[in-house]
Each structure stands twice: as C-alpha cells, then as structure tokens.
MIBA-222326 format. One record per residue: x, y, z of N, C-alpha, C, CB in turn. Coordinates in steps of 0.001 Angstrom, whole numbers. Glycine has a CB too. Layout:
# MIBA-222326
SITE      nX      nY      nZ     caX     caY     caZ      cX      cY      cZ     cbX     cbY     cbZ
SITE       X       Y       Z       X       Y       Z       X       Y       Z       X       Y       Z
...
# end
This chain:
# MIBA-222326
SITE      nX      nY      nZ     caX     caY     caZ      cX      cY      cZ     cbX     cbY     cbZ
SITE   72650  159087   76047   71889  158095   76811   72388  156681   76522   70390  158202   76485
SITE   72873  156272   75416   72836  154834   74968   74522  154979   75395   72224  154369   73073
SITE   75349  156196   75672   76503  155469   76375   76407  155722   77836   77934  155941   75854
SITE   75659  156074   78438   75399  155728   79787   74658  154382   80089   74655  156797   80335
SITE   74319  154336   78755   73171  153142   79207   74337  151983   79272   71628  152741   77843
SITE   75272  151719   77946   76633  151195   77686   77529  151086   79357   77449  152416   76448
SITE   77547  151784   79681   78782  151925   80680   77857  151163   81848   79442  153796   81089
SITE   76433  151437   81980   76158  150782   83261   75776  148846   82957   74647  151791   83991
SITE   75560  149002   82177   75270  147944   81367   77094  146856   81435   74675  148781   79561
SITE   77804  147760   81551   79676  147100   81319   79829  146832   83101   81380  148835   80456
SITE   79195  148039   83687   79374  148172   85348   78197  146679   86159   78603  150279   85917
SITE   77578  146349   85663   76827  145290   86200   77575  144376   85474   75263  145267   86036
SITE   77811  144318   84091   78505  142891   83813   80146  142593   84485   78619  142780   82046
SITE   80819  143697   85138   82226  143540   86120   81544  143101   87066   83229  144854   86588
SITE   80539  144137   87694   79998  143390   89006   79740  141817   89270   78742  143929   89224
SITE   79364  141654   88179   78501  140253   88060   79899  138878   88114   77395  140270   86129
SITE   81158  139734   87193   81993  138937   87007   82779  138490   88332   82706  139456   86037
SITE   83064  140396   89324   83538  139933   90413   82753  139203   91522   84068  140869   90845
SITE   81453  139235   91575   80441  138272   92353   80930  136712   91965   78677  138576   91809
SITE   81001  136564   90935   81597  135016   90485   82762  134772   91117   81941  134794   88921
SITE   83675  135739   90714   85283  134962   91103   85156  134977   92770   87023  136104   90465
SITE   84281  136011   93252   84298  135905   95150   83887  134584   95430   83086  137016   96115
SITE   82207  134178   94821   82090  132920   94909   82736  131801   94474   81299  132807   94644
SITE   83753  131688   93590   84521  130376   93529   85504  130755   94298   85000  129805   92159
SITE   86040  131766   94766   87166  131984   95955   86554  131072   96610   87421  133454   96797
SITE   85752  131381   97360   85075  131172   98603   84613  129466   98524   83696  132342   98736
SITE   83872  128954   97099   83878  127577   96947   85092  127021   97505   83723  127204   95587
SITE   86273  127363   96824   87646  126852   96742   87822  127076   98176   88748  127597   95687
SITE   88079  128073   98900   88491  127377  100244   87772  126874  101135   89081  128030  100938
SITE   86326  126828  101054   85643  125793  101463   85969  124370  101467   84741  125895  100931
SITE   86291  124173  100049   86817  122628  100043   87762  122489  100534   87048  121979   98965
SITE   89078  123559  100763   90279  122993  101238   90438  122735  102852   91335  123897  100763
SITE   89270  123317  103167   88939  123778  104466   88552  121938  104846   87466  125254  104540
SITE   87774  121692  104586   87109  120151  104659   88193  119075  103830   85357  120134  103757
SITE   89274  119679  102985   89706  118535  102974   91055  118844  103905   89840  117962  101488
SITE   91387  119788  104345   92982  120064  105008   93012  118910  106331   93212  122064  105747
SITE   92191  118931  106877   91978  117713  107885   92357  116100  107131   90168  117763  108395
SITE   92010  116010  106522   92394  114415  105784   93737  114508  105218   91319  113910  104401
SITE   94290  115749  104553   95511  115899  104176   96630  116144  105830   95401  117274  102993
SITE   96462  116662  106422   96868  116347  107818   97072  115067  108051   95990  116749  108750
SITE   96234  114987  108160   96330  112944  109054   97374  111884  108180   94227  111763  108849
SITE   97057  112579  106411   97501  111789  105854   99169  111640  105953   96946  111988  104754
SITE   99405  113006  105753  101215  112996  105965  101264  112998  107505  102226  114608  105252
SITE  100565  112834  108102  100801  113187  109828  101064  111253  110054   98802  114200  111008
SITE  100649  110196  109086  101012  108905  109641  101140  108040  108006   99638  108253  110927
SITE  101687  109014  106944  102816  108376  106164  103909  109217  105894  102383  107877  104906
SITE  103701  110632  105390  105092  110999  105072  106336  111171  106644  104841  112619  104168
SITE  105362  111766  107836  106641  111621  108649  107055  110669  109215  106740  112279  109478
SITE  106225  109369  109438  107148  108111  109603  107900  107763  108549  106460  106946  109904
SITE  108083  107716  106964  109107  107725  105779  109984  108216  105877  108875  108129  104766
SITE  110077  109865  106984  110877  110688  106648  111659  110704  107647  110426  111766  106286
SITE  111424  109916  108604  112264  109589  109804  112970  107941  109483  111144  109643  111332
SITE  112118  106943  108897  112750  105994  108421  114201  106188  107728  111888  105496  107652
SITE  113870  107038  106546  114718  107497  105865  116093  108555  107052  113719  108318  104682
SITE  115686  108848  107977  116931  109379  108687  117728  108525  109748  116526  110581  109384
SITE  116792  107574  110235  117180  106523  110944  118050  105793  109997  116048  105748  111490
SITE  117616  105396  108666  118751  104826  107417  120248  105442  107949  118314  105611  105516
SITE  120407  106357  107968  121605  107145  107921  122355  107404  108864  121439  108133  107549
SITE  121749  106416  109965  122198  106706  111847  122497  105178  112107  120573  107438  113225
SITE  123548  105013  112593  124113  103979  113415  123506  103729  114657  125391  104227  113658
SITE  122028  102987  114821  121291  102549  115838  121146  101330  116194  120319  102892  115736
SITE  122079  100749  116857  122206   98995  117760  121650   98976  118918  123752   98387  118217
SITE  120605   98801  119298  120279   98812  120900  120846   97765  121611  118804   98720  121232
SITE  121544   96893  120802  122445   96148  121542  124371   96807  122355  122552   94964  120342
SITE  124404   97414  121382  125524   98270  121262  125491   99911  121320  126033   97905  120076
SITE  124331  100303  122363  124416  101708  122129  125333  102691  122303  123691  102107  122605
SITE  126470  102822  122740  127422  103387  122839  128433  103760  121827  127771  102886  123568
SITE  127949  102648  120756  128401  102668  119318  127394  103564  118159  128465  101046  118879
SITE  126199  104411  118684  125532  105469  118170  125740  106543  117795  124950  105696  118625
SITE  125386  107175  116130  125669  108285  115884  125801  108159  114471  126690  108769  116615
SITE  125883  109298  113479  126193  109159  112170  126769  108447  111502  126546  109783  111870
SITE  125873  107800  110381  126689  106654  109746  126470  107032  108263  126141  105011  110153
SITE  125882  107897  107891  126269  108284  106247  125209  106909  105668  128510  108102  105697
SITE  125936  107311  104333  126025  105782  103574  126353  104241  104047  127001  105916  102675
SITE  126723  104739  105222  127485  103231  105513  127012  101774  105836  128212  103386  106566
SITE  125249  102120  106160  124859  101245  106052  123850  100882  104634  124483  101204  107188
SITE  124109  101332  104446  123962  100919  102854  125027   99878  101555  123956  102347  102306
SITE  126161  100921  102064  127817  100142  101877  127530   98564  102386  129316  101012  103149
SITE  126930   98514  103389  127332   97330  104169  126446   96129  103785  127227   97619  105712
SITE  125725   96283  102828  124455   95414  102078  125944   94610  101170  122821   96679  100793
SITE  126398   95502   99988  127154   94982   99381  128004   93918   99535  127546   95629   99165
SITE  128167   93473  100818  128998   92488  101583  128197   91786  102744  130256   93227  102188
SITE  126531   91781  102410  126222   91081  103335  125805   89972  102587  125369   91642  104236
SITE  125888   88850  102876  125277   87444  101998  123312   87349  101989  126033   85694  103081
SITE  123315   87711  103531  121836   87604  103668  121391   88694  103410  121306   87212  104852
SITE  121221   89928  103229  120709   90602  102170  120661   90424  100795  121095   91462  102239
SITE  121581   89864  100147  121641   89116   98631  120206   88131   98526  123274   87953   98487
SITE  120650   87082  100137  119531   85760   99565  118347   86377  100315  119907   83793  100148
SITE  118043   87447  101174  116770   88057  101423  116331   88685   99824  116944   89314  102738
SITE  116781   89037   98920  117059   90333   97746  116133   89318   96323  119486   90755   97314
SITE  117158   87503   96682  116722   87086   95694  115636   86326   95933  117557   86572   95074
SITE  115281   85628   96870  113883   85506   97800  112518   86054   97335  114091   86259   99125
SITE  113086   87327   97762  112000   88761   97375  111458   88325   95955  112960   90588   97193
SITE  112697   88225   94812  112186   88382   93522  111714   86835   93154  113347   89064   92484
SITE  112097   85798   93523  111384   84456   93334  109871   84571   94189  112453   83109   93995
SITE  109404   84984   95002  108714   85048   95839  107053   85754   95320  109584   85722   96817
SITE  107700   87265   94494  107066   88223   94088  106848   87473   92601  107832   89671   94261
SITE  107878   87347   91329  107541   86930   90081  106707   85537   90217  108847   86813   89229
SITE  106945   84171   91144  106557   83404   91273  104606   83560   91515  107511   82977   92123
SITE  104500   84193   92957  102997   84599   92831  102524   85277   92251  102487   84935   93554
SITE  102823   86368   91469  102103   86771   90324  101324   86266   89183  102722   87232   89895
SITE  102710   85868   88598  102287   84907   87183  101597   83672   88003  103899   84258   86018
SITE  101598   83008   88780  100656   82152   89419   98930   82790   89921  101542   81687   90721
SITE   99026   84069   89931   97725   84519   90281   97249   84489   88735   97641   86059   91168
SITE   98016   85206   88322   97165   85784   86942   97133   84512   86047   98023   87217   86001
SITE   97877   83725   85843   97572   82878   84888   95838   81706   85572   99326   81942   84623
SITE   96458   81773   87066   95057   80578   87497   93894   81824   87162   94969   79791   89749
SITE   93932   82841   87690   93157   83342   87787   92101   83560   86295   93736   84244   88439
SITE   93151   84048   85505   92429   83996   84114   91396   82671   83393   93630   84149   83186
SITE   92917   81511   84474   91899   80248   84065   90263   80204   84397   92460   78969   84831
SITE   90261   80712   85852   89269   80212   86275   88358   81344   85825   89346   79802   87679
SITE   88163   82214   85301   87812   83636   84537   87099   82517   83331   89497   84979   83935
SITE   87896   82380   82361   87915   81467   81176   86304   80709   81398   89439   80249   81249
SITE   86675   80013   82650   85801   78635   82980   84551   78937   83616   86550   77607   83981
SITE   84639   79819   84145   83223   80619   84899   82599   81171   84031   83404   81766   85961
SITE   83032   81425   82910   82458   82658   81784   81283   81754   81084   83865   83310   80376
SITE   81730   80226   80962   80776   79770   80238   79674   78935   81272   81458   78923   79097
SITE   79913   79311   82386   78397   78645   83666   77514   80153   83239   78972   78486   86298
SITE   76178   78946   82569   75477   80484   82540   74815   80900   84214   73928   80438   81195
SITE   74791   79914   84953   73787   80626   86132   75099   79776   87092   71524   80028   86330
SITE   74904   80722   88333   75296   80168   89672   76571   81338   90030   75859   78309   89559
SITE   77143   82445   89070   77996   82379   88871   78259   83732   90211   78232   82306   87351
SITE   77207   83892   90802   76873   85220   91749   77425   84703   92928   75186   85718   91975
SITE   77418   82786   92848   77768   82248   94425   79189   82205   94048   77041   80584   95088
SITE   79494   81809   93249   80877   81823   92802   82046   83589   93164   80568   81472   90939
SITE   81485   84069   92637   82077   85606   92826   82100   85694   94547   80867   87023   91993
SITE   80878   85825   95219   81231   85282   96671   81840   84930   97359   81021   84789   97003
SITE   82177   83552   96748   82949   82917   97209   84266   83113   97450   82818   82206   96765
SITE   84496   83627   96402   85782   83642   95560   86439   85086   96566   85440   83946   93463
SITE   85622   86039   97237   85424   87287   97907   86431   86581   99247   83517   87830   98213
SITE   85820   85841   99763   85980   84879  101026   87979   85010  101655   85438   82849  100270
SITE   88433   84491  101121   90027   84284  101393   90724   85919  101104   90780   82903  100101
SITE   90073   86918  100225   90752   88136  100622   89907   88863  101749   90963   89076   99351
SITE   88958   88891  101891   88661   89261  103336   89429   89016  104897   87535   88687  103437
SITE   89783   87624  104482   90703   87146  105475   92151   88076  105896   91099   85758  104911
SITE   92156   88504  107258   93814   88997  107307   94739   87876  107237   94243   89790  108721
SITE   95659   88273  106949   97124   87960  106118   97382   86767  107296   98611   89558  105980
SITE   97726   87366  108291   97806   86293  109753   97101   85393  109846   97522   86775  111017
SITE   95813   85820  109842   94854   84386  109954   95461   83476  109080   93191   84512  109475
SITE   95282   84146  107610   95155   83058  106634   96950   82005  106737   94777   84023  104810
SITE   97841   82997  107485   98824   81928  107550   99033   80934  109142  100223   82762  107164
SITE   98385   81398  109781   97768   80478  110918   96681   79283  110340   96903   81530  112029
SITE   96113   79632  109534   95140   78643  109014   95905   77539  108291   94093   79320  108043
SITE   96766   78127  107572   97518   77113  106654   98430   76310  107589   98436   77869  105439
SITE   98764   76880  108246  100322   76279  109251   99354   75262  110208  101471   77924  110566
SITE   98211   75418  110605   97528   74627  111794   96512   73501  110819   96460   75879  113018
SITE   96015   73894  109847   94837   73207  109003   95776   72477  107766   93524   74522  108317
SITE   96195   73187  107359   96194   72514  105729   97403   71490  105399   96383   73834  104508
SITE   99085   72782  106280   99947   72342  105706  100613   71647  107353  100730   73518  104667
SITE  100005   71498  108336  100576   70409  109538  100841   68997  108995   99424   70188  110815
SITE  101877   68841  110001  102757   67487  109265  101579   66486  109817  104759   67037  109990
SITE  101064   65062  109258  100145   64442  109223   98691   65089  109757  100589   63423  109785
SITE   98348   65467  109960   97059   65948  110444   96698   67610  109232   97330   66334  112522
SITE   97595   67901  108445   97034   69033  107406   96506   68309  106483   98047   70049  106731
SITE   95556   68858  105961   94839   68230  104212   95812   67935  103867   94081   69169  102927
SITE   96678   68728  102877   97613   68409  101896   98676   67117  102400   98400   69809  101572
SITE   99082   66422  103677   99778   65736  104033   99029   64645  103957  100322   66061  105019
SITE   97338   64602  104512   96767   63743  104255   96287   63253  102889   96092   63903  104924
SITE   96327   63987  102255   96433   63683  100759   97497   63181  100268   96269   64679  100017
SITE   98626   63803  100288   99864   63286   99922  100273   61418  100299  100859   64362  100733
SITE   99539   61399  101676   99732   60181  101885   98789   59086  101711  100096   60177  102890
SITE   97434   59921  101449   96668   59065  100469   96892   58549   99175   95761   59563  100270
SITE   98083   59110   98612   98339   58891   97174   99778   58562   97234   97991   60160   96190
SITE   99705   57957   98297  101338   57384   98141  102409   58242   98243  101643   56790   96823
SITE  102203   59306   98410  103560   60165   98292  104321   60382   99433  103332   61490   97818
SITE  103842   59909  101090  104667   60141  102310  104117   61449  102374  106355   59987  102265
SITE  104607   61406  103880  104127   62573  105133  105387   63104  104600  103924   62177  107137
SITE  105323   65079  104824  106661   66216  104695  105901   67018  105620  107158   67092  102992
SITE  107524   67589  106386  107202   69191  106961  107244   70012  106192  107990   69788  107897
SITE  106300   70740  105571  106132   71508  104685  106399   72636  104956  105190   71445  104265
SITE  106405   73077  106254  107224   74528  106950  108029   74693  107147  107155   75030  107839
SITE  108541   73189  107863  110011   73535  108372  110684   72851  107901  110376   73499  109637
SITE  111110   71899  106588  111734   71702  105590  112451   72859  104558  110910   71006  105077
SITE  113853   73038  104450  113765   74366  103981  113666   74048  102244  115200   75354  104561
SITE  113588   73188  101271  113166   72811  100417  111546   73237  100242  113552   71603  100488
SITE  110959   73170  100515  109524   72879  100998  108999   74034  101518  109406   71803  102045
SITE  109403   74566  102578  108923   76345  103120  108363   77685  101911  110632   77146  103875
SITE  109328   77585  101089  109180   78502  100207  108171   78391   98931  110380   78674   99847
SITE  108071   77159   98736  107064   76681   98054  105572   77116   98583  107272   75271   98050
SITE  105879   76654   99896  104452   76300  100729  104039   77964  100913  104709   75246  102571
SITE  104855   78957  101135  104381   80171  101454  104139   80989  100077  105369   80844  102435
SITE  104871   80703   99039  104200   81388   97672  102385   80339   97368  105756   81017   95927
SITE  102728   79215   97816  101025   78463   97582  100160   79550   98323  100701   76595   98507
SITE  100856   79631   99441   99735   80331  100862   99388   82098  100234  101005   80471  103021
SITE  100552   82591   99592   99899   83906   99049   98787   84013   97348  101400   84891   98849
SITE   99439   83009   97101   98824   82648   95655   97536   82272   96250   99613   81346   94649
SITE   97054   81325   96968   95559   81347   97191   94782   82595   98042   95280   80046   97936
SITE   95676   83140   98265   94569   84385   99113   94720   85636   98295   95072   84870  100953
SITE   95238   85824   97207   95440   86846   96039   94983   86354   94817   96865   87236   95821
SITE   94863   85234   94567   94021   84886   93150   92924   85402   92803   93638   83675   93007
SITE   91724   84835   94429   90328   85442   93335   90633   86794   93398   88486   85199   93888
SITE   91272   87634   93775   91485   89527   93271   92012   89478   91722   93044   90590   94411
SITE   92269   88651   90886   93172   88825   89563   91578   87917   88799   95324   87784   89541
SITE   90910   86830   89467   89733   85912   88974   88659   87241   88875   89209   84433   90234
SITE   88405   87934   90077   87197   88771   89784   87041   89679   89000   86822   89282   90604
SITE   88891   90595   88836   88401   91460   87976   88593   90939   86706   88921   92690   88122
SITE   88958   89970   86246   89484   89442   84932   88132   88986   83924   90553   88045   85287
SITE   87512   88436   85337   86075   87921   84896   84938   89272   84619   85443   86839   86268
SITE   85603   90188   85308   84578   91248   84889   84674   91980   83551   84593   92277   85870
SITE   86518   91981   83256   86739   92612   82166   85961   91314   81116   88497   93043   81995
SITE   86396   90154   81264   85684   89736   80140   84397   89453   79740   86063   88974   79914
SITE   82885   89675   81056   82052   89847   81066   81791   91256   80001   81835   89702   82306
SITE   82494   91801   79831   82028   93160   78820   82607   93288   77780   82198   94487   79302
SITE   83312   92192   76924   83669   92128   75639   82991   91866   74779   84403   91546   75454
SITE   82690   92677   73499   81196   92273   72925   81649   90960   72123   80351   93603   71784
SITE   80644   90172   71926   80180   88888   71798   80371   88924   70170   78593   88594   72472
SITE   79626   90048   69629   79972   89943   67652   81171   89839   67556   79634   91302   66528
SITE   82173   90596   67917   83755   90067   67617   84100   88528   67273   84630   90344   68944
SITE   83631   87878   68462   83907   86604   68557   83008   85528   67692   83849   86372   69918
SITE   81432   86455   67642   80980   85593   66284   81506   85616   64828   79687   85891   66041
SITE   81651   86650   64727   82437   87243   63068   84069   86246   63579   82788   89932   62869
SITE   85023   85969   64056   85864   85131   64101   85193   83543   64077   86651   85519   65245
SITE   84151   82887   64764   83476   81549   64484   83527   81850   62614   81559   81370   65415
SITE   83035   82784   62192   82408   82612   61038   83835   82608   60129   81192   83809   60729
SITE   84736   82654   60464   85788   83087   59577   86968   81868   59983   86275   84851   59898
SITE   86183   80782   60875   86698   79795   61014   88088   79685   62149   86882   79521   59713
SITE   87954   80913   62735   88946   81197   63642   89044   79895   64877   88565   82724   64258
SITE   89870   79553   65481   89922   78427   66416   89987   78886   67928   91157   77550   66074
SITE   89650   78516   68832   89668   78949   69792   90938   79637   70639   89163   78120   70192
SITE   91720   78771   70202   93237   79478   70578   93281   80400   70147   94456   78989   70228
SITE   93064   80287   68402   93161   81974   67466   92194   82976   68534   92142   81923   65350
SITE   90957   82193   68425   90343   83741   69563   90603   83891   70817   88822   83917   69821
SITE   91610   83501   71277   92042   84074   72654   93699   84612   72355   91924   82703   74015
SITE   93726   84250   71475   95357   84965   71122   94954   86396   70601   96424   84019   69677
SITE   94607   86561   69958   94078   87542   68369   93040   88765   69409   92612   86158   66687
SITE   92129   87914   69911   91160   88799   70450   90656   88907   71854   90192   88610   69798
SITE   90988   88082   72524   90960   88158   73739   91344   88459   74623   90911   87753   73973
SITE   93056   88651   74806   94297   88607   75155   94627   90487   75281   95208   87589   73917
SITE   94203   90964   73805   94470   92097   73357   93178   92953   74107   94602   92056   71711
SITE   92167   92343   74449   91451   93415   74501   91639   93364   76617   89619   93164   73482
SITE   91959   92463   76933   92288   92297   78171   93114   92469   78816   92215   91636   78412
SITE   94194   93147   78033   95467   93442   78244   95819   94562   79328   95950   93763   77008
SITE   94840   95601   79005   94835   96753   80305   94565   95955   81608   93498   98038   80157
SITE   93822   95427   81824   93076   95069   82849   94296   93894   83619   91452   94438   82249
SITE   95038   93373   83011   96214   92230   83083   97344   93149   83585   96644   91380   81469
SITE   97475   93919   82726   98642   95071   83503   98254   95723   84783   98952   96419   82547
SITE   97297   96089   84753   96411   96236   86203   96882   95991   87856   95304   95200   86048
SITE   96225   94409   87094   96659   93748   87777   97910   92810   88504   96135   93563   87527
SITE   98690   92721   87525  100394   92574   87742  100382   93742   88579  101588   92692   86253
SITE  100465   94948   88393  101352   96359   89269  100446   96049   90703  101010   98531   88407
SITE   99343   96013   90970   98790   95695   92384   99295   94506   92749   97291   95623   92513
SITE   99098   93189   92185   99197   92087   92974  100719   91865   93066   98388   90888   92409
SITE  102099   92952   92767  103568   92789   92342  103545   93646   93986  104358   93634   90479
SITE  102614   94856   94164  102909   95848   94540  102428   94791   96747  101830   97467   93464
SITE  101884   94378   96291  101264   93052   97599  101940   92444   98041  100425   91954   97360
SITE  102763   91731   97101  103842   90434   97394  105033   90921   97708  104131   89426   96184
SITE  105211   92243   97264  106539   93134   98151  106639   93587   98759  107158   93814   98027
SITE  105361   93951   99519  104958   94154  101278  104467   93192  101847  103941   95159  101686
SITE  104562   91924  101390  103660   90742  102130  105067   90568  103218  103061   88987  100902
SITE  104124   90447  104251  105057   90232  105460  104042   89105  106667  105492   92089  106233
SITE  102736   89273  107100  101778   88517  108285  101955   87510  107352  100032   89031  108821
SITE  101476   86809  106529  101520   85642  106185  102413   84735  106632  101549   85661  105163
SITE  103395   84934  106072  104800   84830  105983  105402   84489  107262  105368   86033  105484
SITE  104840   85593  108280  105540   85283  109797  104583   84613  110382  105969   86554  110789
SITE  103195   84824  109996  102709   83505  110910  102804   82013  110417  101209   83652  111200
SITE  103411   82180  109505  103177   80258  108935  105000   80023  109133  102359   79872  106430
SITE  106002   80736  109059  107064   80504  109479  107598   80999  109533  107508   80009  109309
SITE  107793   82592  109952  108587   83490  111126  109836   83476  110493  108685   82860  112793
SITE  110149   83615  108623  111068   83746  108114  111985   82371  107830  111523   84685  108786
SITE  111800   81411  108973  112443   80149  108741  111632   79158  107745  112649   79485  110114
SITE  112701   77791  108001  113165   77502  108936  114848   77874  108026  112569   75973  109575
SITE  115551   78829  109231  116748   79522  109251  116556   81148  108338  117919   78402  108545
SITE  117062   80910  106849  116779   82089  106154  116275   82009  105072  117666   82776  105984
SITE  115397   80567  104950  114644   79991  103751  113855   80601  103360  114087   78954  103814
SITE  113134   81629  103787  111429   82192  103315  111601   83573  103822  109821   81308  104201
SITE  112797   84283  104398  113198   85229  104724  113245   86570  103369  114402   84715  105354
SITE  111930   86902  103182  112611   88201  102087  112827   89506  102820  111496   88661  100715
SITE  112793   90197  101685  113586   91515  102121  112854   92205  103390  113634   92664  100800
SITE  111472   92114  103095  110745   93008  104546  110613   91803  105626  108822   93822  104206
SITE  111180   90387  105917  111486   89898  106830  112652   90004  107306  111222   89028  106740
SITE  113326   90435  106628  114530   90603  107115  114764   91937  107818  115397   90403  106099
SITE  114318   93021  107044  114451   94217  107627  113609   94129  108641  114244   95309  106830
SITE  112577   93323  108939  111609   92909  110749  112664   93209  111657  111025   90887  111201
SITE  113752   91696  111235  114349   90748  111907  115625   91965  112733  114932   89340  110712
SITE  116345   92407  111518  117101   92731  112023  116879   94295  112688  117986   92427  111218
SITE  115099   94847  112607  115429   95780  113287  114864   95408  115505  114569   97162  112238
SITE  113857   94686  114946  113106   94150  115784  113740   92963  116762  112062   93750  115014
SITE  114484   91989  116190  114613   90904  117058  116347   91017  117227  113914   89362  116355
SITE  117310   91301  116275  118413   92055  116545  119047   93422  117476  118503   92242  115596
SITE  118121   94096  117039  117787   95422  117640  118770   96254  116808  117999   95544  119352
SITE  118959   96114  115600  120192   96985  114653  119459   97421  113845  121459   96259  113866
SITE  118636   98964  114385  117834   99835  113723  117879  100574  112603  117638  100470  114321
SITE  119237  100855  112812  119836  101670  111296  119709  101012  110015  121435  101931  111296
SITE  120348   99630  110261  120624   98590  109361  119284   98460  108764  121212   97272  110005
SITE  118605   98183  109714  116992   97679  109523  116242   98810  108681  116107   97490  111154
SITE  116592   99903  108763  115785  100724  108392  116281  100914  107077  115647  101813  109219
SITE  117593  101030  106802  118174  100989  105467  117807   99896  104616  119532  100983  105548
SITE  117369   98983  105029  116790   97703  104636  115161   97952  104226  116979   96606  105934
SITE  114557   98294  105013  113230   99146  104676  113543  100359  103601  112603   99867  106158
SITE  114382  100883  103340  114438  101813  102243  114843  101512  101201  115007  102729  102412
SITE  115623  100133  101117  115814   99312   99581  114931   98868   99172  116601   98249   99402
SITE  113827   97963   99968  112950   97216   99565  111660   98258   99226  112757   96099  100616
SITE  111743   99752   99678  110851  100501   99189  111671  101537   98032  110111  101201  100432
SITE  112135  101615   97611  112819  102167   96489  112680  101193   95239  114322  102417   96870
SITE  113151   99657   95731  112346   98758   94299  110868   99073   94196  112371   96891   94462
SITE  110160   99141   95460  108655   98886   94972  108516   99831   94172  107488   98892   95976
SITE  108754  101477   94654  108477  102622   94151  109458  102238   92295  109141  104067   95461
SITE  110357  101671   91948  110710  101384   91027  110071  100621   90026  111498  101086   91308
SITE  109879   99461   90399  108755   98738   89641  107299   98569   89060  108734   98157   90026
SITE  106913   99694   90828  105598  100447   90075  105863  101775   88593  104775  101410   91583
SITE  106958  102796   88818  107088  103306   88005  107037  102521   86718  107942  103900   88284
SITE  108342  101685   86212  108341  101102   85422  107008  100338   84589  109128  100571   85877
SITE  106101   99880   85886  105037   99037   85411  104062   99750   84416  104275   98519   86599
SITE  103919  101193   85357  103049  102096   84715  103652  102942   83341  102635  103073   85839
SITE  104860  103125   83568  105211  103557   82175  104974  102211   80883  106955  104073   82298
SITE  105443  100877   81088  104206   99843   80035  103317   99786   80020  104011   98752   79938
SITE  102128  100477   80695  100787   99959   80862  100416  101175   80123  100122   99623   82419
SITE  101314  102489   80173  101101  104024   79344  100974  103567   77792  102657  105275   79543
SITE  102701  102944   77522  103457  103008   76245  102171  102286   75446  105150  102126   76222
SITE  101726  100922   76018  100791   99503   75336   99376  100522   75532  100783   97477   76568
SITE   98692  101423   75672   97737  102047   75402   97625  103180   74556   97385  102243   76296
# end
C-alpha cells in the first residue's frame, strides 16, 4: 500500500510539474505573441533602412550621372582618403561634438552647484529649465537665426553694440558660424546634463559632507574628494548621451545655416545631407552616413567600456 501510495503520490507530483512547464510554455508565447508586433515595426523602420544604407555604400549612385551606375566596392570609401571636405566635415564633427559637451556638462554642473543651495523655488526652475529641450531642433535654430543671433535686430548684436563691441554676422561670417551653432546646441542640451546632475546631487547624503566641515575640509576639497567621485556615474552618463546628440545633430544646424556660410559649420551628417540630397551622389552620401555611424557606434562602445572599468 505505502508503495502504491509512493508511486501515485510521484504520478501527481510529474503531473503537477508538467502542468507548470505547459503553463510557462504558454506564458512565454503569449508574450512573444504581444511583443512580435513591436519587434516587427522595429527592424521593419531601423534595421532595413541600415541595411540598405549600408548597400547603397557600396553602389555607384549619381543621379546626376546615371549611366555611370553600378558596383563600386570599396571605392567609395577609398575616395574619402583624398577628399579635403570630408577631412574638414571629419574635423568639424569632432570640434563641434567635444566642444558642446564639455560646455554642457561643465555649465550644467555649474548651475546644479548653484540651484542646490536655493532652498525653495527650485520646482520653477527645473521647469524651466524643461522648456528649450522640448523645443524641436528646427525651431530652436530658426529662433536663434531670426531672434537672437540677426545682424542688428538679434539680442546678442544688440548687446554687443550696447557694450561697444560693433554689429557681426554671426551666421554668415565664417569665423563666427561655428561658434554661434555650438552656442545654439549648448543651450538647448544643457538643462538635460543641469537636471539630471541636480538630481544626482539632490541624493548625496549630507553626513559625508558634515564629517568633512568637521575635519576642516575646504570646499574645493569637498567637491574634489567627495563630490566629483560620487557623481561620476551620472557624468559619464551623461557625456555618452549628450556625445551620442551632437553626432546626429543635423535641424539645428540647417536651419540657422544650411551648413554654410560655404563649408564652415558643415559636419559629417551635413555633409553626407549635402552630397546625397542636393548633389544627388547617393553612394558617396551614403558611405558618408556609414562613417559617421561607425564612429558613433565606436565611441559609444568605448564610452561604455569607461563607465564599466570606473565602476
């Protein structure tokens, strides 16, 4: 009796086991079921436009010259090596990108720093601060090109010449352009490096920093020593997003000056516009779109392998 009782007792606990694994079968393709639709769409409008980019790279496409169509290998790739304006589109890119960064993150931290010690108001502030990334990219460089930075009639000109310094075309000066369009991304990407910076340091406990008062530490010491270090994730963070922005920033850029004036403010994804769009030399263009996405995909790697190693 007690091994019949045994065996049925083993026969309900299989049963029981295969009732489980049917039901997480069945969980499991439930979910894939509800998510296969979003995974669809997703490679249905990024991986196969990449994967045609990437073949167009490799095809000799001039719609100016179509008769000259057909396999081109490497060759337009070869043909970077000897182009000048891919070099000064290349180095553009990297003055353009390192320049607004360290300009976000350092103001940004400032103004992090300075908000930290308003004890009240600081909810309109965050708000505020919300305001200019809401804005699309276009607007905000239509705004600048018509409002801020127009030759006598922009703020900044009228200022400039309030203080003695003379009226400038600040767009179409090519001295001056490149400046004016890293200002124009640096203010509409800052408060994103101000809000979260201010949040990370909203949650640093406060005894740290009293036990350093008490030990006579100086304020520099506590932002070197302890501040710096504990904010450091959140700083790396933010470099790989706001690096990962400024190397696809493109609306800004063309609405405040359309790459000019000539090839002054022209980086790499204006250029690859230019020459697939207003040239009509698709191949080229597209091979151009696959350099400037091979750094990004590079630099993000890289970024994240320091942000691994420093944790």
């Amino acid at each position: 009796m007690q091994v019949a009782s045994a065996g049925a007792d083993g026969a309900v606990a299989g049963s029981a086991v295969r009732s489980s694994d049917t039901l997480s079968a069945q969980e499991r393709r439930f979910a894939f079921a509800l998510l296969a639709p979003a995974l669809a769409l997703l490679l249905l409008v990024t991986t196969v436009p990449l994967v045609y980019l990437a073949w167009n790279s490799l095809q000799r496409i001039d719609l100016g010259m179509p008769w000259m169509s057909g396999f081109a290998g490497v060759d337009n790739y070869a043909k970077m090596g000897s182009d000048p304006r891919f070099w000064n589109s290349l180095w553009l890119t990297l003055v353009y990108t390192m320049s607004t960064v360290v300009l976000q993150v350092v103001i940004g931290l400032g103004l992090a720093l300075l908000v930290l010690q308003i004890p009240k108001g600081q909810g309109v502030l965050r708000v505020g601060a919300i305001l200019p990334i809401v804005l699309a990219p276009v607007v905000v460089g239509l705004f600048w090109r018509t409002l801020v930075l127009a030759p006598d009639v922009g703020l900044v000109d009228v200022a400039t010449r309030a203080l003695g310094l003379g009226s400038h075309n600040w767009l179409s000066d090519p001295q001056l352009a490149l400046i004016s369009v890293i200002a124009i991304h640096t203010w509409q990407w800052t408060p994103f490096a101000f809000l979260v910076l201010l949040a990370t340091l909203s949650t640093l406990p406060g005894d740290i920093y009293e036990a350093a008062r008490l030990d006579r530490a100086g304020a520099w010491q506590r932002f070197r020593y302890i501040t710096l270090p504990l904010i450091r994730p959140a700083i790396v963070m933010v470099v790989i997003l706001r690096m990962m922005t400024a190397l696809s920033a493109f609306a800004a850029i063309f609405a405040a000056t359309g790459g000019g004036p000539g090839s002054s403010t022209e980086i790499l994804n204006l250029y690859a516009y230019r020459t697939s769009f207003t040239e009509l030399n698709i191949g080229y263009g597209s091979s151009l779109a696959m350099v400037l996405l091979g750094i990004t995909m590079a630099i993000a790697y890289l970024m994240f392998r320091l942000r691994k190693a420093r944790e």
